[in-house]
VEXDREN-2710 file (C-alpha; in Angstrom, 1 decimal):
% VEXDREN-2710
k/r/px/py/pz
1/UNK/83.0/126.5/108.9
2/UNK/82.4/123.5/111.2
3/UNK/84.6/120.5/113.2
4/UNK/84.1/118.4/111.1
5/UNK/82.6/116.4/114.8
6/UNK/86.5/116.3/115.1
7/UNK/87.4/116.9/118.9
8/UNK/90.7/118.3/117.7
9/UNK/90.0/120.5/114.7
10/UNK/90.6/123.9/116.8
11/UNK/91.2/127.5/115.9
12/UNK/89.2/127.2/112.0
13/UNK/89.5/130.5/110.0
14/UNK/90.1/131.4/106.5
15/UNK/93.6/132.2/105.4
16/UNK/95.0/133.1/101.6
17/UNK/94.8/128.8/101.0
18/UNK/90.8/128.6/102.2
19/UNK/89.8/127.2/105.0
20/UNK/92.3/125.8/107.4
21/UNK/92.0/124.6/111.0
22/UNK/95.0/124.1/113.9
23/UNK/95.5/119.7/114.4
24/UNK/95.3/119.8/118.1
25/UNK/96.1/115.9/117.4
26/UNK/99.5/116.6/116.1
27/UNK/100.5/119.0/118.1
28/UNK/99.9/116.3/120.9
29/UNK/101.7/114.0/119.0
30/UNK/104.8/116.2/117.7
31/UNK/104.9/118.6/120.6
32/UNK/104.8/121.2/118.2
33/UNK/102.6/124.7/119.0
34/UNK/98.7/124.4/117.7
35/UNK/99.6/127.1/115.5
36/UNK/102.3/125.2/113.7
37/UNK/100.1/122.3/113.3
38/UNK/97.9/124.5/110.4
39/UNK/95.7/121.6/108.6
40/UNK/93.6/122.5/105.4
41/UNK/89.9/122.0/104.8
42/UNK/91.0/119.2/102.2
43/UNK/93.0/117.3/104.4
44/UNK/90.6/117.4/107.1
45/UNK/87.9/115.9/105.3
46/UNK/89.2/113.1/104.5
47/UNK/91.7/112.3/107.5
48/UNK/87.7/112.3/108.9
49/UNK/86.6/110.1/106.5
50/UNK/89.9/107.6/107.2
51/UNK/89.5/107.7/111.1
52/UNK/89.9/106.2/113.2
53/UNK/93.6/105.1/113.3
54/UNK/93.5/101.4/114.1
55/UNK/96.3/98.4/114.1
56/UNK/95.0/97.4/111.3
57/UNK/94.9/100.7/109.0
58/UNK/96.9/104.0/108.9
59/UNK/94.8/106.9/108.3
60/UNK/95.8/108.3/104.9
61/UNK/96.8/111.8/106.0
62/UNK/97.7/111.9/109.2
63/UNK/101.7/110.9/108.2
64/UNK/101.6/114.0/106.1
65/UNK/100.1/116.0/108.7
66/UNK/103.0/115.5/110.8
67/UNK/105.5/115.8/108.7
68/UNK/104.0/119.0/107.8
69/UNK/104.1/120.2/111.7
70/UNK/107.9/118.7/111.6
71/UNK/108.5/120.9/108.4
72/UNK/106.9/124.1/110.5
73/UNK/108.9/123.5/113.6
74/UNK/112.2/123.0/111.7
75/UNK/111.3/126.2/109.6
76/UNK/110.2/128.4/112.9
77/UNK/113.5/126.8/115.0
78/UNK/117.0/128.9/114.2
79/UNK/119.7/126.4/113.0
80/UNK/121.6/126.4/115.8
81/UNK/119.1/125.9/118.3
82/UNK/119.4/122.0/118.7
83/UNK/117.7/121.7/121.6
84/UNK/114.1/123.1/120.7
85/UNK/114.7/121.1/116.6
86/UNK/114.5/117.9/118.7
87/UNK/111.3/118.7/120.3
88/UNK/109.5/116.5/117.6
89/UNK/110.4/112.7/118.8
90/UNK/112.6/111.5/116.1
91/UNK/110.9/108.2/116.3
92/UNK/107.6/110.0/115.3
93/UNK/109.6/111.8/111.8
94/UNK/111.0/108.4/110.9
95/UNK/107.5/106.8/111.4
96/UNK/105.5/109.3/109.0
97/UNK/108.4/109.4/106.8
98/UNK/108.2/105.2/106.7
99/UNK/104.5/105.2/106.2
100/UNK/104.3/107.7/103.1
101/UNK/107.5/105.9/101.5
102/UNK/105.6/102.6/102.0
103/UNK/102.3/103.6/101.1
104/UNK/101.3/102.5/104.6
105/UNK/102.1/98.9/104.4
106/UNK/103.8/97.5/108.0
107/UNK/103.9/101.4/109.6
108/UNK/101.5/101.3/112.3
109/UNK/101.0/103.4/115.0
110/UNK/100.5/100.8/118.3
111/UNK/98.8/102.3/121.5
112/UNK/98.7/99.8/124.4
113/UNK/95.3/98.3/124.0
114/UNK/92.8/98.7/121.0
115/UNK/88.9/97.3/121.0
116/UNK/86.0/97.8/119.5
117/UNK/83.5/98.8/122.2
118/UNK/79.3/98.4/121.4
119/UNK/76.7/100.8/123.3
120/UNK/73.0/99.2/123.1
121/UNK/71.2/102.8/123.5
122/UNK/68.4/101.4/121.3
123/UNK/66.3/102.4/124.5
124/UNK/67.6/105.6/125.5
125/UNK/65.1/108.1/125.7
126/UNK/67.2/110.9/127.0
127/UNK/70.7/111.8/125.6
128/UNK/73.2/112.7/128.7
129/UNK/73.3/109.1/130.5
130/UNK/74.6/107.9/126.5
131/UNK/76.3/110.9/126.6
132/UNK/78.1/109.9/129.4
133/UNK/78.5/106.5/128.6
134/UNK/80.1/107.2/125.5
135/UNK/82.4/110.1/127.1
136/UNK/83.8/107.0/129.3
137/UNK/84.9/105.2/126.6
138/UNK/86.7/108.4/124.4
139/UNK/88.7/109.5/126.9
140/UNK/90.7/106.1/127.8
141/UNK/93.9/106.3/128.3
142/UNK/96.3/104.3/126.3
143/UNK/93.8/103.1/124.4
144/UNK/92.8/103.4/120.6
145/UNK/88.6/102.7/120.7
146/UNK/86.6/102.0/117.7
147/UNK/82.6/102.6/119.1
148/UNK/79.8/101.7/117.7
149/UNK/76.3/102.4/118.9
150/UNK/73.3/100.5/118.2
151/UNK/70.5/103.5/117.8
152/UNK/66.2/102.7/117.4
153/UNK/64.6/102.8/114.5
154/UNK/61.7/104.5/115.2
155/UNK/61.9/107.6/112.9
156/UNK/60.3/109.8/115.7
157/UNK/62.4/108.6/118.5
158/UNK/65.8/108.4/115.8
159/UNK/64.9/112.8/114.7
160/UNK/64.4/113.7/118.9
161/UNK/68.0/112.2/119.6
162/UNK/70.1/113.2/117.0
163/UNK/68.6/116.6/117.8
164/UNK/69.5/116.1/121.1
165/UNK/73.0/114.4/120.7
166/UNK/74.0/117.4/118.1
167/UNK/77.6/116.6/117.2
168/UNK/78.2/113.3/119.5
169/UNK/77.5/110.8/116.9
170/UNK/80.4/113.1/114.3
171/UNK/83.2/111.9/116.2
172/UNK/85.5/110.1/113.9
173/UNK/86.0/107.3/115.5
174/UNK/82.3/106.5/116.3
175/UNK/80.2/104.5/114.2
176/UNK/75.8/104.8/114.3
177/UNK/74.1/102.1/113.3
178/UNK/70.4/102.5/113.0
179/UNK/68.5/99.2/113.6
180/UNK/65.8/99.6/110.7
181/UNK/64.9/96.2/109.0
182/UNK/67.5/94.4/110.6
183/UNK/67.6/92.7/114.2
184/UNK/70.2/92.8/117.0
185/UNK/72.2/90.0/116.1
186/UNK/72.2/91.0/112.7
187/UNK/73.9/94.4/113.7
188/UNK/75.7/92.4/116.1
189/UNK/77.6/90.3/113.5
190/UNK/77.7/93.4/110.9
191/UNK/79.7/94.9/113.8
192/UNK/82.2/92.1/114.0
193/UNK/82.7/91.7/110.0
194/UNK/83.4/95.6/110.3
195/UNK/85.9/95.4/113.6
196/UNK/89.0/97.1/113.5
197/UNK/90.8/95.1/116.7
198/UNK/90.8/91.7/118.1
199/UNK/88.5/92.4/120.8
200/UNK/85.0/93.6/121.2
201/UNK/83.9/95.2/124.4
202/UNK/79.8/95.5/125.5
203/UNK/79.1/98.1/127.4
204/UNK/75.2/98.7/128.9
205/UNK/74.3/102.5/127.6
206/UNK/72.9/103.3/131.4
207/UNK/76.7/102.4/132.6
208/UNK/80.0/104.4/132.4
209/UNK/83.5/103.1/132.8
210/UNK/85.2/104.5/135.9
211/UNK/88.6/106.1/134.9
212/UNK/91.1/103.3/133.5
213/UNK/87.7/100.8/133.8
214/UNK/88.2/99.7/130.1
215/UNK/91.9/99.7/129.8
216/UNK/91.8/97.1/133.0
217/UNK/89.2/95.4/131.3
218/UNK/91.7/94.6/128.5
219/UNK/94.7/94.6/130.8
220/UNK/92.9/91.7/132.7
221/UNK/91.9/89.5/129.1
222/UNK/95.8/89.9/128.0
223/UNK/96.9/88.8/131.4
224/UNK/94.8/86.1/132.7
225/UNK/94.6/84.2/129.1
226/UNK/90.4/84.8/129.1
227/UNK/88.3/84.1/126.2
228/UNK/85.5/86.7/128.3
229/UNK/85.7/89.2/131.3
230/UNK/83.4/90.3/133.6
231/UNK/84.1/93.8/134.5
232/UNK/82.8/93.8/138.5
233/UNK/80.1/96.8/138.8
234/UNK/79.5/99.9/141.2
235/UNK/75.6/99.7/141.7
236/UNK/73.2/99.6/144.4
237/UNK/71.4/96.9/143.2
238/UNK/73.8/95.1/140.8
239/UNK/77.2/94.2/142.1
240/UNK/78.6/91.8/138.8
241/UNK/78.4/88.5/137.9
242/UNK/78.5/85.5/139.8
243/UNK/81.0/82.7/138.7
244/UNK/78.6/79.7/139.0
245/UNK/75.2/80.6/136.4
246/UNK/76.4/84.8/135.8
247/UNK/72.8/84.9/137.7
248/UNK/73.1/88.8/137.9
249/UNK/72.9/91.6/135.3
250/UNK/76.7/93.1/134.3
251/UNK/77.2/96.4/132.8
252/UNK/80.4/95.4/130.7
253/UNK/81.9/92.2/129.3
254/UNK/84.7/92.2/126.9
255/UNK/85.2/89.0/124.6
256/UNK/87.9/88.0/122.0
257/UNK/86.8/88.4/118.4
258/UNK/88.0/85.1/117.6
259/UNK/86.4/83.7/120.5
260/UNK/83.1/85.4/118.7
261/UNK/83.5/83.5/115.7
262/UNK/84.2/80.2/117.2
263/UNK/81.1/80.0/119.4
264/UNK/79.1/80.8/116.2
265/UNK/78.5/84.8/116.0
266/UNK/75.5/86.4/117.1
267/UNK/72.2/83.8/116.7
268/UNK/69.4/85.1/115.1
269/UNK/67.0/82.6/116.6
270/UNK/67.8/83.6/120.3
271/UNK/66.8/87.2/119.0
272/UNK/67.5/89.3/122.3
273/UNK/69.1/87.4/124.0
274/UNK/72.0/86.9/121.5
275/UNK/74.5/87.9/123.6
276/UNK/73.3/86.1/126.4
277/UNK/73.9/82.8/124.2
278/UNK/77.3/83.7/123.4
279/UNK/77.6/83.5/126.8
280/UNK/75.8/80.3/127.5
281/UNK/78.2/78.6/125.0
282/UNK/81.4/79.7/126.0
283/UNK/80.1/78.4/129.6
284/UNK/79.2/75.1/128.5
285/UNK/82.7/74.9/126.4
286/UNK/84.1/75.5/129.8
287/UNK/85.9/78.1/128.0
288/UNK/88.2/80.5/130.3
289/UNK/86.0/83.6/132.0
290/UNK/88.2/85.8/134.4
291/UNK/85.5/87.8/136.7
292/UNK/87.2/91.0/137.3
293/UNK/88.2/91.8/140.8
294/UNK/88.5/95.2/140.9
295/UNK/85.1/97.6/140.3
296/UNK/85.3/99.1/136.2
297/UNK/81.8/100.0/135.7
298/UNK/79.6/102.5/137.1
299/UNK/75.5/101.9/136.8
300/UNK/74.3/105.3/136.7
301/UNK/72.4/106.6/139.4
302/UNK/68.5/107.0/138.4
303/UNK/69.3/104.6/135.4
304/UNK/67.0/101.3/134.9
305/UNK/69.2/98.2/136.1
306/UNK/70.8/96.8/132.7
307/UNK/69.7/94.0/130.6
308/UNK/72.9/93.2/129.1
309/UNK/72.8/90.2/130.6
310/UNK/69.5/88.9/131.7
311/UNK/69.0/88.2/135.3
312/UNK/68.8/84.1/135.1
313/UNK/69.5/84.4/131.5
314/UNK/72.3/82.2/131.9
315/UNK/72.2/78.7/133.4
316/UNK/75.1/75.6/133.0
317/UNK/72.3/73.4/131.8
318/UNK/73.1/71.8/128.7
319/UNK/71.7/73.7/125.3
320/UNK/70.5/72.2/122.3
321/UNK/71.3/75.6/120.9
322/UNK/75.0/74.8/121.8
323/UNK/75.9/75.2/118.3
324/UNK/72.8/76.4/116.5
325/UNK/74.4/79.6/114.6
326/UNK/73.3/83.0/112.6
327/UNK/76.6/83.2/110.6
328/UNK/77.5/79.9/109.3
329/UNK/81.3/79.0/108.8
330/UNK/81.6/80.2/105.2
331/UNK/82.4/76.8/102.9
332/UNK/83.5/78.0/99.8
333/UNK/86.6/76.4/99.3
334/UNK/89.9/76.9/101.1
335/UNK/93.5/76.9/99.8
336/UNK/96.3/75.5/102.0
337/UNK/99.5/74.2/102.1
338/UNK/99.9/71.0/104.5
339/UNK/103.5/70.2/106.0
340/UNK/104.2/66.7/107.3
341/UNK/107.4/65.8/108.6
342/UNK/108.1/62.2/109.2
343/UNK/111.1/60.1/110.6
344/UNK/110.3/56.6/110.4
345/UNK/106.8/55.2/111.5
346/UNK/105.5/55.2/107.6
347/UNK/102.7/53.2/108.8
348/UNK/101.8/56.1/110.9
349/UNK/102.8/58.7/108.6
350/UNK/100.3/57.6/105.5
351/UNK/97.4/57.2/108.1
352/UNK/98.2/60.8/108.6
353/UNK/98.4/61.6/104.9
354/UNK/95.8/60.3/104.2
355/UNK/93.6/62.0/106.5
356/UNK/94.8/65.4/104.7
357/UNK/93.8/63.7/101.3
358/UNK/90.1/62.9/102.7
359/UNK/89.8/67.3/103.3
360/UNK/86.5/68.4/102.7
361/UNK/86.3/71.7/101.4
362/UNK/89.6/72.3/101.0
363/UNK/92.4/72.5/98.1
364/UNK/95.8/71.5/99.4
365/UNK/99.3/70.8/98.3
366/UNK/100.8/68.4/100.7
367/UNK/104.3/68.3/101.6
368/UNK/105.7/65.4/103.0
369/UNK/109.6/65.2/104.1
370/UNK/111.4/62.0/104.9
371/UNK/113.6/63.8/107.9
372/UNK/116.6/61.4/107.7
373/UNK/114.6/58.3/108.2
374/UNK/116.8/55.3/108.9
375/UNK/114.8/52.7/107.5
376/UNK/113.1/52.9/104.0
377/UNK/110.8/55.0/102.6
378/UNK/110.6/53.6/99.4
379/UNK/107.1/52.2/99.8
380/UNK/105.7/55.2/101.1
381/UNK/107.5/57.8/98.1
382/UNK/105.9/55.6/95.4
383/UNK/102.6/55.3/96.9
384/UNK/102.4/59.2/96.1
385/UNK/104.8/59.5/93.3
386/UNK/102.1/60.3/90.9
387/UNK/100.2/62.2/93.4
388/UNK/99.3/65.6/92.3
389/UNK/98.6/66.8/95.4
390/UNK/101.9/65.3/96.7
391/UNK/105.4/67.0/97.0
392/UNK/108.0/64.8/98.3
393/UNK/111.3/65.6/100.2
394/UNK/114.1/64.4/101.4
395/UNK/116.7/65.9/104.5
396/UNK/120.0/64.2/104.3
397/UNK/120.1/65.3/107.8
398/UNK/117.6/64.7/110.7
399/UNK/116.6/68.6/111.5
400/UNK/113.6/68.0/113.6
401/UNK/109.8/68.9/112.9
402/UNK/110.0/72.9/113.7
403/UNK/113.1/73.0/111.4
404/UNK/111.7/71.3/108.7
405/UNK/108.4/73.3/108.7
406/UNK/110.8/76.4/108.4
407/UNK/112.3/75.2/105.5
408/UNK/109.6/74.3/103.3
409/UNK/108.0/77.9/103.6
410/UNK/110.0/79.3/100.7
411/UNK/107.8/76.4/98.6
412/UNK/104.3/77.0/99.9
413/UNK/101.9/78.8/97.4
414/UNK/98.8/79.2/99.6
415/UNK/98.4/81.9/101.8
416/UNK/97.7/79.2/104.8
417/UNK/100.3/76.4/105.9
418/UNK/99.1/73.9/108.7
419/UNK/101.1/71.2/110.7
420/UNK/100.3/67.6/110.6
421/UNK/102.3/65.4/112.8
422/UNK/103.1/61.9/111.2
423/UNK/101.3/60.4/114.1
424/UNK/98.0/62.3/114.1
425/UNK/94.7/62.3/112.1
426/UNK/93.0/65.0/111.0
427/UNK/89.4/64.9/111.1
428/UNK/87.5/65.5/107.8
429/UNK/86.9/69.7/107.9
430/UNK/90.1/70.4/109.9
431/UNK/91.5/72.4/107.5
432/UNK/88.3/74.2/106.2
433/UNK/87.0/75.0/109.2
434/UNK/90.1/76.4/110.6
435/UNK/91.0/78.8/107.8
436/UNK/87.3/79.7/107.6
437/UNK/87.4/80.7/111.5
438/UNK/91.1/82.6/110.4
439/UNK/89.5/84.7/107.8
440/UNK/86.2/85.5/109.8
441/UNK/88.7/86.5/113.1
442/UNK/91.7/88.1/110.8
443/UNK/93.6/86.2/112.5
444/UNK/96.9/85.2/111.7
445/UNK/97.5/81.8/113.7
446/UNK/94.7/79.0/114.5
447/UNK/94.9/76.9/116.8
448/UNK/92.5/74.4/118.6
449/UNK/91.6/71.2/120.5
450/UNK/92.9/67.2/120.3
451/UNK/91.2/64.7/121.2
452/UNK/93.5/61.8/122.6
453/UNK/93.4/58.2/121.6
454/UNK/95.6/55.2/122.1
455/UNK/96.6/54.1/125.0
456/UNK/94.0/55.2/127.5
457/UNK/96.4/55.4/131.0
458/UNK/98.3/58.0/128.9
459/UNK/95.3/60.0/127.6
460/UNK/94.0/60.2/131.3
461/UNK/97.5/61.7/132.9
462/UNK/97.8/63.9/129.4
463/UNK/94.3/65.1/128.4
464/UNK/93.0/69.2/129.8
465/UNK/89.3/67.7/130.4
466/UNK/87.2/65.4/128.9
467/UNK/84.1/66.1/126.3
468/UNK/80.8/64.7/125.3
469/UNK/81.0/64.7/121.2
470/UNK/79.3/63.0/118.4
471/UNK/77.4/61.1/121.6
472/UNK/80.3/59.5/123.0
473/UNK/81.0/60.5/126.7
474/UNK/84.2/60.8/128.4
475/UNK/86.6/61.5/125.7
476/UNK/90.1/62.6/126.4
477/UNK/90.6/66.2/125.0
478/UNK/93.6/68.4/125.3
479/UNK/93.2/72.4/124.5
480/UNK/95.3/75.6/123.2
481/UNK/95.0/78.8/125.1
482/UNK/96.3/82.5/125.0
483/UNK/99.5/82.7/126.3
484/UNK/98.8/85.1/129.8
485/UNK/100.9/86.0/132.3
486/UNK/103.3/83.6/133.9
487/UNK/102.5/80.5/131.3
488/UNK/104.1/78.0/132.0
489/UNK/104.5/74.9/128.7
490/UNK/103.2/75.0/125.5
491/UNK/99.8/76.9/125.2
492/UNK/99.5/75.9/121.4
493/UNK/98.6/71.9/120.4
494/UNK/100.9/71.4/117.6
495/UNK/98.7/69.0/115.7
496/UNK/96.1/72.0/115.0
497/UNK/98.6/74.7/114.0
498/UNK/97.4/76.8/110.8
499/UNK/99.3/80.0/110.6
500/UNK/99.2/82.8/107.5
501/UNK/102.5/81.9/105.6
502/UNK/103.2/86.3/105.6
503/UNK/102.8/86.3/109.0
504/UNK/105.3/83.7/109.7
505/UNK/107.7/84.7/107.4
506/UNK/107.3/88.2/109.5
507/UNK/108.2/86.9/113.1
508/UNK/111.5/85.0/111.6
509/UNK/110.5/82.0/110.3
510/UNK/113.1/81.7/107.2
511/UNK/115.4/78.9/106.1
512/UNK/118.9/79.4/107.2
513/UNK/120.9/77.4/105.1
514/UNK/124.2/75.7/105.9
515/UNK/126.7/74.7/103.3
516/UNK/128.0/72.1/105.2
517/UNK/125.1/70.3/105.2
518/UNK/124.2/68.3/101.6
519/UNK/120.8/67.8/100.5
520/UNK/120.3/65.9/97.8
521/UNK/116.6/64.8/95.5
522/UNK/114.4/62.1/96.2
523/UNK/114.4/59.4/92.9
524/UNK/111.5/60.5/91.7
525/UNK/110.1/62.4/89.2
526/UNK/107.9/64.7/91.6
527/UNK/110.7/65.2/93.8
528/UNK/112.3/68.4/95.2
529/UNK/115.0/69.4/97.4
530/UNK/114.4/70.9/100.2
531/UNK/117.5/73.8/101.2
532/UNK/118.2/72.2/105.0
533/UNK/119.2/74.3/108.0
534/UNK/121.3/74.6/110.9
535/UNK/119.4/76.2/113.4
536/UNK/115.9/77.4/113.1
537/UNK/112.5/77.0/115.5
538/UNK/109.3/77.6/115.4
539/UNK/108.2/81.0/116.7
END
């Protein structure tokens, strides 16, 4: 009998059943007594196999655990006792009786923060400061943690510390990854593939986080809009980074894991200094870094100082390694759907189609919609008539852009729909190189930078900054964000939109159709009619 390295498998005996262990887990969760909570062997080895619970899975047992401690309480509780049969939130039943009866699909259990947190103890020589550092992270507050922790390889060195660590590296929801024949940023970026939130937190295996340190850290990405934070650092001779060239050593940083994939993942040439680099780019990108005000992190005393990031590792020099990358976007072919409204401006509007035709690496259906034009459209519906990777539409009605896009989900048969305006041009791998960065992030909504042409007075009072690219200087770019705290006007550049079309249906975005309202086929023999609607926007 063992725990499994489960911190809440208490009380194990043996009973008529076999072996069976109190879930001090559910009792937490249910409220229920530990002895009501009775778990079997069975079941406990694979809810340890699942774990950790994570927004993106449900462990496979624990929904029947709980309903199991629900069962117990309702059996130990007379029947006219209400008040002690509502002990067990009902909310919690209805959840665990939701995820069984849908397999787990959609039932989630959502804690305030989740992150994936790394440790680099590849040269710890002595267990309790790792110890330590890795305590700090399990005991977080409000905060579901995935941990993984890069380990040496040195077969000597790997015996003395798991000796020494004994159960530490059985906790569920802590992952060892032993760096044999592979380098750091190859664990690095096997650690991203394998991430189970949408951030990944670095934290220096000589450093702890002070109580609430990591849930701040997060709190302060959600909140300011950052692509990377600082977490500020309690040391004698390391007190965080400095805004200018990060010219001193931090214990801590915490970057987006979309932000990852869009500076390029981990680069194997830069070997070491991999993370360093990550930061390098994201600098020269001018890409938002909030430096954390208030102290997170801990340098332990005794401890070397960290090389997280390398004193002077870090300058605003330009980089020819800018964009040099381990993991390569990958280009196997994408499938989209393309939605391009138009009201007039056909001139404009086949430029833009015709941009979406040019896709590289891409297979797309293209639907166009003539939004109640009120001059012709003829010329422009027989250039594509025999199109096939055309679909023409027609709205009797002028609905708008975000009204439109609603309505042609219900005909979109790729799992990715992107906006084109009918005054835009898409550059040659928009739509590969989005949904590539989509499915390396698992992310449900894409969205990027513009750069401006046209008239130039209007592109200098419009554009976010201006950009060196492809060797031209000075040109106008405007740029999406996170949506933080107190935003104020659109944080999202239409033109670049890609979203997952299950997402979107999810947050709302379905037709709603009007009787009043006639629709009626285009004249031509790939036509369809698209259902119109009264009142719908985009989320």
């Amino acid at each position: 009998m063992d725990d499994l390295g489960c911190p809440f498998r208490k009380g194990i005996r043996l009973s008529k059943e076999g072996e069976v262990a109190e879930c001090h887990f559910a009792a937490r969760l249910t409220g229920a007594s530990p002895e009501l909570c009775l778990v079997h062997r069975s079941a406990c080895d694979v809810c340890a196999e699942g774990a950790p619970l994570s927004p993106l899975s449900v462990n496979p047992v624990m929904p029947s655990i709980i309903l199991e401690a629900c069962q117990s309480v309702d059996d130990a509780v007379p029947i006219d006792d209400s008040v002690q049969s509502s002990a067990i939130p009902d909310f919690l039943r209805a959840w665990a009786e939701a995820t069984i009866t849908k397999d787990g699909v959609e039932a989630t259990v959502s804690t305030a923060f989740a992150c994936d947190v790394i440790i680099d103890a590849r040269f710890v020589d002595q267990v309790m400061p790792l110890r330590r550092a890795i305590n700090s992270v399990l005991v977080e507050p409000q905060t579901h943690v995935t941990l993984h922790v890069v380990l040496p390889s040195e077969a000597g060195q790997r015996v003395d510390l798991g000796q020494q660590a004994g159960t530490l590296f059985r906790r569920p929801n802590l992952k060892c990854y032993w760096c044999d024949e592979e380098t750091l940023p190859q664990v690095l970026n096997r650690i991203v593939a394998a991430a189970q939130s949408q951030t990944i937190t670095f934290l220096d295996a000589s450093s702890v986080f002070l109580p609430k340190g990591l849930k701040q850290t997060l709190h302060a990405l959600n909140t300011t809009g950052a692509e990377l934070v600082f977490a500020r650092t309690e040391s004698d001779h390391c007190l965080g980074a400095q805004k200018e060239t990060l010219e001193t050593a931090v214990s801590a940083m915490a970057v987006r894991l979309a932000s990852i994939a869009d500076l390029g993942h981990f680069d194997q040439a830069c070997g070491e200094d991999c993370i360093s680099e990550i930061c390098r780019r994201a600098l020269m990108e001018a890409r938002p870094i909030h430096f954390a005000d208030h102290t997170m992190t801990r340098i332990e005393h005794g401890s070397v100082e960290p090389a997280f990031v390398r004193s002077g590792g870090i300058s605003s020099e330009p980089t020819q390694a800018l964009r040099r990358a381990s993991v390569r976007l990958v280009r196997d072919r994408v499938q989209c759907d393309v939605v391009v409204p138009f009201r007039d401006g056909t001139d404009f509007a086949i430029e833009a189609i015709e941009s979406v035709l040019a896709q590289a690496d891409a297979d797309l259906t293209i639907h166009v919609i003539d939004d109640a034009s009120r001059h012709s459209v003829a010329a422009l519906f027989e250039r594509y008539r025999e199109s096939t990777k055309v679909r023409l539409y027609s709205n009797l009605t002028n609905l708008g852009p975000f009204a439109t896009f609603n309505n042609i989900i219900e005909f979109a048969s790729s799992p990715f729909i992107a906006v084109q305006d009918a005054d835009d041009i898409s550059l040659p791998h928009r739509i590969a190189h989005s949904v590539s960065l989509m499915q390396q992030s698992k992310a449900d909504l894409f969205a990027g930078a513009t750069e401006l042409f046209g008239d130039s007075v209007i592109a200098s009072d419009i554009c976010h900054r201006r950009l060196t690219l492809d060797g031209e200087n000075n040109i106008p770019v405007r740029r999406s964000r996170y949506a933080c705290k107190n935003t104020r006007g659109y944080f999202v550049e239409n033109p670049t939109l890609v979203v997952r079309r299950d997402a979107f249906i999810a947050l709302g975005a379905t037709p709603i159709l009007g009787s009043e309202i006639a629709t009626e086929p285009v004249s031509t023999p790939t036509c369809n009619c698209v259902p119109t609607m009264q009142d719908s926007h985009l989320p």
